[in-house]
N, C-alpha and C positions, 0 to 999 in steps of 0.2 A: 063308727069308725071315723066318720068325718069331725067329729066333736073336739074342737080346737082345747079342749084344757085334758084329753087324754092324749095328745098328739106329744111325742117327746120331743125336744130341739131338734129345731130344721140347723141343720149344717151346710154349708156352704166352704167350697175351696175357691179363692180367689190367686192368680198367680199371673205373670206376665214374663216375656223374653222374647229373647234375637227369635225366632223363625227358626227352626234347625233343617228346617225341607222347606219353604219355601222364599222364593226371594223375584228380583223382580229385575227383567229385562225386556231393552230399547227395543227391539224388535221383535223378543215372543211372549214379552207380557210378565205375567206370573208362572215362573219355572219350579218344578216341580225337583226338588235334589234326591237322587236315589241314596246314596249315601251322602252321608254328613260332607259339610267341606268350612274351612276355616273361612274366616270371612276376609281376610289379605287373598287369598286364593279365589275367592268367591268375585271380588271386587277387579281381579284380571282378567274375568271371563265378563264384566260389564254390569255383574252380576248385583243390586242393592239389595240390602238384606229388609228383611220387615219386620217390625214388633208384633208379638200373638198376646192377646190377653183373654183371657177364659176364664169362665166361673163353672164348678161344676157340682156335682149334689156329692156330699162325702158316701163314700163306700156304694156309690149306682153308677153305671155307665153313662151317665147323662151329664151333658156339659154344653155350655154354648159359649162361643169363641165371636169374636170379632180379632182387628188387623189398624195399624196405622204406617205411616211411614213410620223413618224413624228423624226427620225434620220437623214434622208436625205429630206430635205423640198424642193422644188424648188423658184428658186426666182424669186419675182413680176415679173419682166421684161419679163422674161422666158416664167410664164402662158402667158400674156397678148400677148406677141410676138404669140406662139402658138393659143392662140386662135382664134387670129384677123387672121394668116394665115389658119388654121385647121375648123375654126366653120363657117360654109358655111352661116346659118342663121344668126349668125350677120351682115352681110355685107362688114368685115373689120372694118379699123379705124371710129369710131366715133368721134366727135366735144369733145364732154364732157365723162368722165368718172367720174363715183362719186362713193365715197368709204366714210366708216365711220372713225372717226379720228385715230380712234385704228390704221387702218392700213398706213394711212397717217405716224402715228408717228413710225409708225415699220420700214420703209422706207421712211427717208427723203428725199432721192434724186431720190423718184420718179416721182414727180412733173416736175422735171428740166428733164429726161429722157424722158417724153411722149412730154413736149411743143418741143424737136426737134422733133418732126416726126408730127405735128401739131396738137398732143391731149391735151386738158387741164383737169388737174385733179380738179376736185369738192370734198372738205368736206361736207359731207351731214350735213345738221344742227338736233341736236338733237331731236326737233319736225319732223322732216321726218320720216314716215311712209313707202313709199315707197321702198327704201333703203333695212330694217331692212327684210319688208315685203319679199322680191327678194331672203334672205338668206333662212328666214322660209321655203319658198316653195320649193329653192334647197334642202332643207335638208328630207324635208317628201317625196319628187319624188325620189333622191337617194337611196331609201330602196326598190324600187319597180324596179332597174335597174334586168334586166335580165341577167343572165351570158351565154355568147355568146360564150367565148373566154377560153379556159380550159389551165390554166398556167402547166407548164414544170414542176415543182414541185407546195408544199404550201408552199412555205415560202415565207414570210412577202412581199418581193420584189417582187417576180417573182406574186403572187397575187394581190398585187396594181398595177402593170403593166397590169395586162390580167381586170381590172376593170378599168383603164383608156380605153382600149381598147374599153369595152363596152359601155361607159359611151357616146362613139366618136363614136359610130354606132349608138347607139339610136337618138345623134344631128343629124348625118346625115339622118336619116328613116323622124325625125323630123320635118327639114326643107326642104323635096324633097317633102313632102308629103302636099296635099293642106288643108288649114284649114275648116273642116267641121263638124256640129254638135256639136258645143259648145253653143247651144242656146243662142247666140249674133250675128245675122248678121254685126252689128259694128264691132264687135271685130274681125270675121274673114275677114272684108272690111279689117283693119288696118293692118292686120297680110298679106293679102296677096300685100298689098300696099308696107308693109315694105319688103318683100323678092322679091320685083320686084325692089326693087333698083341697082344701079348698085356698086358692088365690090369694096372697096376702099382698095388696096394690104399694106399690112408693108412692110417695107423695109427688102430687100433679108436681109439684115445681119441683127441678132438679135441685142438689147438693152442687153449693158453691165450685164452680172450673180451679182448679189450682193446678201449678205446675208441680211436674215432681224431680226428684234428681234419680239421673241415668248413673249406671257404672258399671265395673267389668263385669258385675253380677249377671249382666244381661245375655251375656253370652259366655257363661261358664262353663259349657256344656264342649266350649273348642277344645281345652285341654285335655282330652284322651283322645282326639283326633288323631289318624295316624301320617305320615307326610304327604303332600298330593298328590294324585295319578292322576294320567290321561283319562280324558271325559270329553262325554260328544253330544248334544242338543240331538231331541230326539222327539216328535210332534206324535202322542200316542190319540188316536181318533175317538178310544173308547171315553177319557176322561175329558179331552179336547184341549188337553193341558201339553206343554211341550215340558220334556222331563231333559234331566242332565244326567246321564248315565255314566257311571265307570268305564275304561276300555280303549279299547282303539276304536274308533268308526269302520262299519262294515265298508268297503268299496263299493261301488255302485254294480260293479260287475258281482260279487258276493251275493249283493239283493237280487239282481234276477237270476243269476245260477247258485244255488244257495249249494256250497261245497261241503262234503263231510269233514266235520271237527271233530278232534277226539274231545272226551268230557276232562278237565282238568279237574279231579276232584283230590288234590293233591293236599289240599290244606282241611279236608277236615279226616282224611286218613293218619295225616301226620300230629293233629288236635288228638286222637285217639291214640297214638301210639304215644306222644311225648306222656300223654298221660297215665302211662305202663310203663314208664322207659324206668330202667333202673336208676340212671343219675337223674338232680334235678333239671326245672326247665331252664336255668340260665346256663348251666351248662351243655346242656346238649344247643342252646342257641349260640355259645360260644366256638364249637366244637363248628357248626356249622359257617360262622364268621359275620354275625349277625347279632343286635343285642335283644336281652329277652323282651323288650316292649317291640320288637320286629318279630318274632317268630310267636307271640301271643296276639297281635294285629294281624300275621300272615294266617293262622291257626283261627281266627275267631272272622275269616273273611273280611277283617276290614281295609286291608292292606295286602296288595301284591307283591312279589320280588323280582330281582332282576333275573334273565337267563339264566344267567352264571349261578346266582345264590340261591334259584331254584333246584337246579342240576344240583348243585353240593347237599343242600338239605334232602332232597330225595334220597343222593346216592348213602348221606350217614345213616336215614331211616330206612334203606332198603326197601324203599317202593319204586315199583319198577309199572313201565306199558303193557297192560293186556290189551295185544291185538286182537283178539278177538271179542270182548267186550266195548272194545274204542275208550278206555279209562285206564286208572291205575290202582294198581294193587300194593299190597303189604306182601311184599316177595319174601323176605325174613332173607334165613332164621331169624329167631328173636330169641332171649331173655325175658320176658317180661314182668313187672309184678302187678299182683293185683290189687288195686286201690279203689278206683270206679268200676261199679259195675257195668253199665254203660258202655264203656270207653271197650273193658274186657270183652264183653257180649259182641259189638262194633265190629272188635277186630278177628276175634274166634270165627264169626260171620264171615270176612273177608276171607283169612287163611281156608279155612277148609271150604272155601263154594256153596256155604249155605247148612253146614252140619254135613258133607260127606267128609266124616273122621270118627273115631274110637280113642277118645281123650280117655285120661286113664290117670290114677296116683300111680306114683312109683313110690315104694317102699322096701328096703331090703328082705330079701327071703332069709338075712340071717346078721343080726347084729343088732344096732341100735339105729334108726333114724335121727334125721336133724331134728335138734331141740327147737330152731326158731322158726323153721322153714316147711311147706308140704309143698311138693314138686309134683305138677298135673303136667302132661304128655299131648299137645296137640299133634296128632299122627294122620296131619291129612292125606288124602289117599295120592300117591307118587309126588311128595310133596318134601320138601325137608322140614325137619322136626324142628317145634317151638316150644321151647319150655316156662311154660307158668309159675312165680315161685308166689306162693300164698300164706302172708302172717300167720303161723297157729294162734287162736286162739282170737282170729278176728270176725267180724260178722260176715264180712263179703268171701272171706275163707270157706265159710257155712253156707254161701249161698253157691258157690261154685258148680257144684251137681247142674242148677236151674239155668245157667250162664252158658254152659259149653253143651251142645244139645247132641246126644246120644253117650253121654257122660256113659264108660262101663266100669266106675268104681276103683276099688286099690287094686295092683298087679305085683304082687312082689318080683323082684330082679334079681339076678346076681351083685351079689357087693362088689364086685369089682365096674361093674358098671353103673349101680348105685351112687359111687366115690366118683367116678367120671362126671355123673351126672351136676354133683356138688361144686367140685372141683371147676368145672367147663362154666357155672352159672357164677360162682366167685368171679374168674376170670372175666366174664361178659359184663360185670357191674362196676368195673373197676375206671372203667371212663368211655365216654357214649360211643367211638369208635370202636373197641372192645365188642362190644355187644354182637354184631352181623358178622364180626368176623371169625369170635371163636366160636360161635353154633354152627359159624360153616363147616371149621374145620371139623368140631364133633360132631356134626352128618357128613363128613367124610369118610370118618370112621365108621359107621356105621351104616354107609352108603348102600350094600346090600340087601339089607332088612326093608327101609322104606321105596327103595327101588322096586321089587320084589310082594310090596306092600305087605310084608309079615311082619310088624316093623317089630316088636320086641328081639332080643338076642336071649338064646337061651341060657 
């Protein structure tokens, strides 16, 4: 197994960028960002950003990272010399190294420095995944490095030095240590296959220092950022890292009398339901007064809203406060269709408290059903009715039984109530406000049945 001419190319991912979690401040050091923040916003909380450069093994979780200012950058040759000597989990030189063009173009003559020592350098092709993938995950483990190493002062320097430190002890815990518990025995065969390799050394004398050239590439990563929020410096004991959290700052009275909060879980309720809603998401984010990169940022937690534009968007999705849970619910009625199963599964959960309901087809006792449509009945118990409309003939239509849990199957109806049924979910799709208000009114109608909880009409 150790035998160097059956061993297939060692690959290597090489990449570099802004920092996207950590950055570096006058008084607490290396700050810890919980979420992302632009680096104009980063820079008014005192905040200097740092470069991360990482090498890491293609398709293993093993990577080792170093850090520079970004005044004094170090050059390609430099990390990779270092790391092929220092990162014990690589194994040394690799066959291939693959980088994206960005950095190819930053450093021309790096190509012709690695083929003397016998590496070849790879442009990754723009469809690679992989690649891009290797930086993501450098960048979200970066923020969870532990501080080990307590710099001689804080400043800027002496601080990205004692985090390079860190960065080089955690490789090393990392790769001394055997892969276990990653629920993939494959992946820990592979992992421990790769570090049973044997050692391939660089050469005692480093590859020529050269500079490279910087550009926005380095921090491309701002552009999906959503607009600022409050955040508060926050010194957590277990990491020893002081972190920048989203939020208001608790009061100091709040920390010693810790007061009941309700859970806000408003944004992934409303992520579930736009994703059911009849009309699209830019509309129902219209409808709300908000554009859809706000209610896809407010929905995917990376962005908050105001009071006001929380109130409106609740009130168009009809989620409302359960006082007795301390959160918020999916009050309906709804329309909904079903598209993700997920998202259906989510909210069918919410609405009926967990499956106390007798969901149901409705299909006429006497006529023709809709050509395009199948209509399932969430009839939670003293609840108003949510009607499901489901593509014939789509897979997630087929899987509907597994989704809403005590499913009882078709129920034929009266056709007059049938045509109501049609009629009321036409009317609910016709634009996002529509929706809560005419399934109110058709459980008014029929306010007796589910009040009563015999909900069908004879």
């Amino acid at each position: 197994m150790n035998d160097p001419t059956t061993q297939p190319n060692r690959e290597h991912h090489f990449y570099l960028s802004i920092a996207k979690f950590l950055f570096h401040h006058p008084q607490h050091g290396i700050v810890a960002v919980r979420d992302p923040i632009k680096l104009a916003d980063a820079k008014r909380r005192e905040l200097d950003p740092i470069i991360l450069y990482g090498v890491a093994v293609a398709g293993l979780p093993i990577r080792w990272l170093t850090f520079s200012t970004v005044g004094q950058r170090k050059s390609l040759c430099e990390v990779l010399w270092t790391a092929w000597k220092d990162g014990e989990g690589l194994r040394g030189l690799p066959d291939v190294l693959r980088v994206n063009r960005y950095i190819a173009q930053a450093d021309p003559g790096l190509a012709a420095d690695l083929a003397t020592i016998g590496v070849r350098l790879e442009v990754a092709d723009t469809k690679d995944k992989a690649a891009p993938a290797s930086l993501r995950s450098a960048q979200d483990d970066s923020r969870w490095l532990s501080k080990r190493h307590d710099p001689v002062d804080l400043s800027l320097a002496a601080c990205v030095e004692a985090l390079c430190l860190d960065a080089q002890e955690a490789h090393n815990r990392s790769a001394r240590r055997r892969p276990r518990g990653l629920s993939n025995r494959k992946l820990e065969d592979s992992i421990e296959q790769w570090l049973s390799w044997p050692m391939r050394k660089p050469p005692s004398v480093p590859l020529e220092d050269r500079d490279w050239e910087a550009g926005p590439w380095l921090s491309s990563w701002e552009s999906a950022l959503p607009p600022d929020q409050p955040r508060y410096f926050h010194y957590d004991g277990m990491s020893r890292r002081t972190w920048l959290i989203s939020g208001e700052k608790p009061s100091d009275d709040d920390d010693e009398f810790p007061a009941y909060e309700e859970h806000d879980n408003t944004a992934e309720i409303a992520r579930n339901l736009v994703a059911c809603w009849p009309n699209p998401p830019k509309d129902v984010a219209a409808a709300a007064g908000i554009t859809l990169r706000q209610l896809q940022w407010f929905t995917s937690e990376r962005a908050t809203l105001d009071k006001s534009t929380h109130y409106d968007l609740r009130h168009l999705l009809g989620i409302e406060f359960d006082e007795r849970m301390g959160d918020y619910t999916p009050a309906g009625p709804y329309v909904l269709i079903a598209r993700k199963a997920q998202a259906i599964e989510a909210i069918y959960q919410e609405i009926s408290g967990g499956g106390d309901a007798c969901p149901c087809e409705l299909v006429p006792a006497q006529g023709q059903a809709d050509p395009s449509w199948r209509y399932v009945l969430i009839n939670a118990h003293s609840t108003p009715p949510t009607i499901v409309m489901a593509p014939r003939g789509e897979a997630i239509t087929e899987r509907l039984p597994d989704l809403v849990l005590n499913y009882e199957g078709i129920r034929p109806v009266s056709q007059a109530f049938y045509r109501d049924v049609v009629t009321t979910c036409a009317r609910a799709c016709q634009t996002p406000q529509a929706n809560v208000r005419e399934m109110a009114e058709f459980a008014k109608r029929y306010e007796r049945y589910w009040i009563d909880c015999a909900w069908l009409p004879d």
